[in-house]
N, C-alpha and C positions, 0 to 999 in steps of 0.2 A: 580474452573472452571470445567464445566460438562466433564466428561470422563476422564479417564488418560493415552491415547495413543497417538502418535503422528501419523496422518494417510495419510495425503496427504499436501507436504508442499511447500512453493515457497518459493526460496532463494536466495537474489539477493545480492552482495556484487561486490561492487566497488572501485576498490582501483586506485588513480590517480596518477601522479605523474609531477603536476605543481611544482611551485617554491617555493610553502608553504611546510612548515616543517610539518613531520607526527605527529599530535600532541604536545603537551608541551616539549616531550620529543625531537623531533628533526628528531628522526631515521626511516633509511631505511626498505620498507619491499620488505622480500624475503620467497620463498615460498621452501620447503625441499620437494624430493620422498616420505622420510619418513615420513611428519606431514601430507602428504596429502593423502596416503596407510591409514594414518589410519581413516582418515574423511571417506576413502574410504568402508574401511574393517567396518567403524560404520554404514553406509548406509547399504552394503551387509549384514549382521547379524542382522541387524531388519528388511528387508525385508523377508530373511530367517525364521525369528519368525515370520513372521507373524505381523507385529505390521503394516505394510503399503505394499501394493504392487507393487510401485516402483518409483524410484527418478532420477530428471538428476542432475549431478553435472556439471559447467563451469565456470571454470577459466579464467579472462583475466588480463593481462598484461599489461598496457599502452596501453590500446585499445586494445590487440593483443590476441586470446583464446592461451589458455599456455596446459589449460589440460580440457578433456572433458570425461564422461562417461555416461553412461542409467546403470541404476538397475532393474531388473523388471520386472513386465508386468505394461500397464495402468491401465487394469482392470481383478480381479483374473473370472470374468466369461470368455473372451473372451480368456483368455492369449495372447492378444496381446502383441509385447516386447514394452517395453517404450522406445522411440526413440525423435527426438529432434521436429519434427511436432507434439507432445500430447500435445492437448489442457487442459487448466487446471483452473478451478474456483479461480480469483484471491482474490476473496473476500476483504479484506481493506486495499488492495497493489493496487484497485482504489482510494483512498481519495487524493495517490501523486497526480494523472494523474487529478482531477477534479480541486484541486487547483491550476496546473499549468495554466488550462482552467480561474482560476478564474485570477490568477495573471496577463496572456495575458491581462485582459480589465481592472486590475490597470495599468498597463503601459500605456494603451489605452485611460486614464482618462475617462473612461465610469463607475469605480469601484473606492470607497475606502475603504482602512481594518478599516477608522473611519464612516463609514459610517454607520449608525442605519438600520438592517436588514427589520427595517419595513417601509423603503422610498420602496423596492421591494416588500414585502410580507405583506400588510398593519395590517394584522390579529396578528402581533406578536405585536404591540403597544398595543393591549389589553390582553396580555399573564398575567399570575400570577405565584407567588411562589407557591409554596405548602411545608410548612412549619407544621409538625408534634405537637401537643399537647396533651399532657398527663393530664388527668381529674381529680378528686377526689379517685376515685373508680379504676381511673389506667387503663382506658381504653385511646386509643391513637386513637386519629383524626386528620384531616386534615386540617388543616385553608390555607388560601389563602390570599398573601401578595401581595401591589402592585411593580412592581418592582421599584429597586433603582435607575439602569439607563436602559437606550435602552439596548437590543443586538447588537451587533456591527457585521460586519464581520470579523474581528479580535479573536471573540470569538469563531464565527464558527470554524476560520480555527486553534485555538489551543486548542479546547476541552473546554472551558471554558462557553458557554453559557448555562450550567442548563439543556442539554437537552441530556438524558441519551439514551441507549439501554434497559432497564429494567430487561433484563435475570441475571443481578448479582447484588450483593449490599444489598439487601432486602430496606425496608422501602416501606410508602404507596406510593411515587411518582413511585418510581420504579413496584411497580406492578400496576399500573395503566398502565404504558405505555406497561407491560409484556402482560394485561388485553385486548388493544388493537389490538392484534396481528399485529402488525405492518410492520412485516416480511415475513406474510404471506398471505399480500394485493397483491401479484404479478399480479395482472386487473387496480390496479390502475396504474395513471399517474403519474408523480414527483407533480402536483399540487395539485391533489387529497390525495396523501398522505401528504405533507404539512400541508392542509390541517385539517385534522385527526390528525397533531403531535400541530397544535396549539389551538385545541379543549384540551387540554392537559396544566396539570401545569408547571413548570419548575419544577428540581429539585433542584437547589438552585439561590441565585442572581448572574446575570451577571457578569464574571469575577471577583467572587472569590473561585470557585476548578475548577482542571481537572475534567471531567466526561467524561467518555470516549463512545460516544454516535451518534443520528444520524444529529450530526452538520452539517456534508460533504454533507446527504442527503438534505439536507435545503441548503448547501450552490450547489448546484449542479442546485437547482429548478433557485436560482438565477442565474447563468450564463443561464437558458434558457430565462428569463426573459428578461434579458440585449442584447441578441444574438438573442433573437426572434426567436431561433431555439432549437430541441431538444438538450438535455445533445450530442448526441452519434453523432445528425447529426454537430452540431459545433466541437466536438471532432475529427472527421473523417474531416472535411475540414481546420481543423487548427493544428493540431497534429498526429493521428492517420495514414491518407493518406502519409502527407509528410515523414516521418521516416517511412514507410515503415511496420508499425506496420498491417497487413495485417489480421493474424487471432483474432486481438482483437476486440470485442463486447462485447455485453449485453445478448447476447445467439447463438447458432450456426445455423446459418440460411440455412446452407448450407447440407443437407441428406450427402451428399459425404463426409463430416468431420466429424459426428456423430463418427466411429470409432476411431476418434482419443482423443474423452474426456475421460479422467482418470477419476476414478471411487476409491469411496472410498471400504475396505473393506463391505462386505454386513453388520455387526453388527457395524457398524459406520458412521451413518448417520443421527445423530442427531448434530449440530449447537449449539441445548439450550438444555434445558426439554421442552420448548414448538414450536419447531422449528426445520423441518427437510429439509438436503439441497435441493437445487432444483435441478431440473433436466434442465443443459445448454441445451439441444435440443429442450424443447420447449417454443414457444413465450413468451413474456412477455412485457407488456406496461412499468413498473417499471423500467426505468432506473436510478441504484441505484450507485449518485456518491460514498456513502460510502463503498459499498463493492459487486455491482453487475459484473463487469469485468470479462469476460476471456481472456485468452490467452494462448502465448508460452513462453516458455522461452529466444529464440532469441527476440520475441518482445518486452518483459520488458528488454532484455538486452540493446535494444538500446535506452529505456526510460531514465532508467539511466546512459547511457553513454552521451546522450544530458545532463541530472544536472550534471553530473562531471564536462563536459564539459564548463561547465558556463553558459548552454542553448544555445546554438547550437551542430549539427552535420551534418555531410558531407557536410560543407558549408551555410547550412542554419542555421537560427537564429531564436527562439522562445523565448527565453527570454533575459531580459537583465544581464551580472554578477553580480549586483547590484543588481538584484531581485533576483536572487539565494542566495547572501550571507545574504540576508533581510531574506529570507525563512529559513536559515540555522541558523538564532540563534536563541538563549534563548531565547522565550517570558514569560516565569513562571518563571523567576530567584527569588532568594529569596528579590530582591527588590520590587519584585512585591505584595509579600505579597500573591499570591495564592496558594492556598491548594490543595493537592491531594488524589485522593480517594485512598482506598485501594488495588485498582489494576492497579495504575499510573507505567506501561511497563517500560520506561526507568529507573526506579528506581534502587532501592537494589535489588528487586528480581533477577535480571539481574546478579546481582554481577558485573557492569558495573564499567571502571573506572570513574572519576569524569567528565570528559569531553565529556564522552558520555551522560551526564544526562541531560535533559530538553525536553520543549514542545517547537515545530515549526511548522512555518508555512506549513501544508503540508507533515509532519514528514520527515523533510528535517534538516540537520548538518552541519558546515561549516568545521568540521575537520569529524568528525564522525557523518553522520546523522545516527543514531540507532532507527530501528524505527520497533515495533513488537506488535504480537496481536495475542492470538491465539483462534479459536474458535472452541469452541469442542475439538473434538480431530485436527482440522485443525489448519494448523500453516502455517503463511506467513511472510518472513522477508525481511528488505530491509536496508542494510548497504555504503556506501557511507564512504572511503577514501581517504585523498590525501597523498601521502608519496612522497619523494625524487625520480627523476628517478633511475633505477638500471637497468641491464641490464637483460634481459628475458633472463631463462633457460628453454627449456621442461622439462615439469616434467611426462609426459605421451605420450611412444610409440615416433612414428617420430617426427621428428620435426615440430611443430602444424602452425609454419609460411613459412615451404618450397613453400605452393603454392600461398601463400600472395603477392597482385599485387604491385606496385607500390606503395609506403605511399605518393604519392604526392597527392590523393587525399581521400577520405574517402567512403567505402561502409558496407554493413549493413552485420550481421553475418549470414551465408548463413550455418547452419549446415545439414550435410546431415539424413538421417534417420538411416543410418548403425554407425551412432557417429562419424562421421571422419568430420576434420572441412573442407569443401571443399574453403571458401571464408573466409573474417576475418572483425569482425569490427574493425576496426583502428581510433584513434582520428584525428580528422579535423582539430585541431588547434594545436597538435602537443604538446601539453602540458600536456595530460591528461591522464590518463593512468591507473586505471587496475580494470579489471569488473569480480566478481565471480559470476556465476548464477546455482542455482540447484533450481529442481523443484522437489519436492516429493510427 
């Protein structure tokens, strides 16, 4: 993977505590001074190095923040400190938030994940493999296969339909699609890029490997298709508005928040070798369900406290638990017979244990969704627990629930800018329970 620093990272871990046992193993989790001083003291001393300029770390509880910190500045020009309103490039910690969009209209019978992506996007009915051959003389070319079956939406949403990123892997599909610049079409539309990815071969037949790729972005065109409305404008009238999710878009449209986006170091701002990030301030048509997202870190925290939650919060309802747990399993199990490429996240590399390992819908887990990607030197993570209730200790400074209203009903995590939690998110259904969020 291009670079080897880890430079600005989002980290979202949610630990719940319904009536499901934590894992195969059963047990409670609890959280030490001591194991979290050193998560702590590990952020301070690579800030200190230099390796990123600064991270939030947020603990919760059964809904409840336990411990909170900033490291930091946003950005080492400004030395602004990094505070809990820093905006931050979520990059493909959006692929959750577009599937949940897409999930909303399988409930809605207006979508299914057997449905052939080319009832929506008719251009993919004519798509090909592109299938590598080696000559006499040992030269290697490209032939073109017809596919075996449709692409499904099934395949979008767990990496499986053939349709790569290109910046890793080698082979000709892949630099073809590197060839494209694909990443760096930000004038285009979601359709127009579409478009451009179906002028383009597959990288292998439909649902047989991971390829970890711009499926999300194809499946994203389609929820506008279906919604007859933008990715962002459906997203803000169906998720986004109602959870309260406030500074997430597609870029910061707002002058007055420009200071608040985090900023990588200056000698770290390449994404690939051929792709450097964008700058969230200014416009862009591209609304990229696969990794174009900003925000905060309160508002991914309440992302994933509605999936803990079984899709809902503070009362409202967005999905059903049934499509949560649909979302949260294995699709790539070994009965399935698909293959993974060489840099299949949930793997061994991970040193994961066994039950954090597979593809879902939406990189969504039913005990542990583990779900990771890192670009460049950027790193985004997003973990999802359920364990046994236990009772909340502070683990940082007063007690983080002294000013915590009433749990009769649920509000959204209100942290201030000085790091002190002034409001709490609390789970709505009373079942659910504990959300880690740091942003780096």
């Amino acid at each position: 993977m291009f670079g080897r620093r880890a430079l600005i990272a989002a980290l979202v871990l949610l630990f719940g505590a319904g009536g499901a046992q934590a894992g195969s193993e059963g047990r409670a989790h609890t959280f030490s001074p001591e194991g979290l001083a050193k998560v702590s003291d590990y952020i301070r001393s690579e800030v200190a190095a230099g390796t990123f300029p600064g991270a939030i770390l947020l603990l919760q509880q059964h809904g409840k923040p336990v411990y909170y910190e900033n490291f930091g500045v946003r950005d080492v020009a400004t030395e602004i400190s990094m505070s809990a309103d820093t905006i931050f490039r979520l990059y493909s910690m959006s692929k959750p938030v577009t599937t949940v969009m897409a999930m909303m209209l399988v409930e809605e019978g207006k979508l299914s994940l057997d449905d052939p992506v080319a009832k929506y996007i008719p251009a993919f009915a004519k798509m090909k493999v592109g299938v590598e051959t080696k000559a006499e003389d040992g030269k290697v070319a490209l032939a073109l296969e017809p596919l075996s079956r449709p692409v499904t939406i099934k395949d979008l949403m767990r990496h499986t339909a053939g349709l790569p990123y290109g910046y890793y892997g080698g082979g000709l599909v892949n630099k073809l699609y590197a060839d494209a610049g694909l990443f760096d079409n930000k004038a285009l539309t979601n359709a127009e890029l579409v478009a451009k990815i179906t002028a383009l071969p597959l990288a292998e037949q439909p649902g047989t490997n991971w390829d970890y790729g711009h499926s999300t972005d194809v499946l994203g065109r389609i929820v506008e298709v279906i919604s007859g409305k933008s990715l962002f404008g459906f997203e803000k009238e169906r998720l986004l508005d109602p959870l309260g999710m406030t500074d997430t878009a597609y870029y910061v449209a707002d002058p007055a928040k420009w200071p608040r986006v985090a900023e990588p170091m200056p000698q770290d701002r390449a994404i690939s070798p051929m792709t450097q990030i964008r700058d969230p301030r200014k416009p862009l048509r591209w609304e990229s369900g696969g990794g174009g997202l900003v925000g905060t870190v309160g508002d991914y925290a309440r992302f994933s406290q509605m999936l803990l939650n079984g899709g809902s919060y503070a009362g409202r309802r967005y999905l059903k638990p049934e499509t949560i747990a649909l979302m949260a399993s294995d699709h790539i199990g070994p009965e399935t017979k698909i293959a993974r490429d060489q840099n299949y996240y949930p793997g061994g590399s991970l040193r994961l244990r066994p039950r954090f390992r597979g593809a879902h819908l939406g990189a969504i887990r039913d005990i542990v969704a583990a779900w990771r990607i890192s670009l460049g030197r950027r790193r985004r993570h997003l973990l999802l627990h359920r364990s046994r209730r236990r009772p909340v200790r502070d683990l940082h400074g007063a007690d983080p629930l002294a000013a915590r209203p009433d749990s009769a009903g649920a509000e959204d995590a209100d942290l201030s800018g000085d790091g002190t939690v002034a409001s709490r998110l609390r789970s709505p259904d009373g079942a659910n329970g504990s959300a880690r969020c740091a942003a780096r």
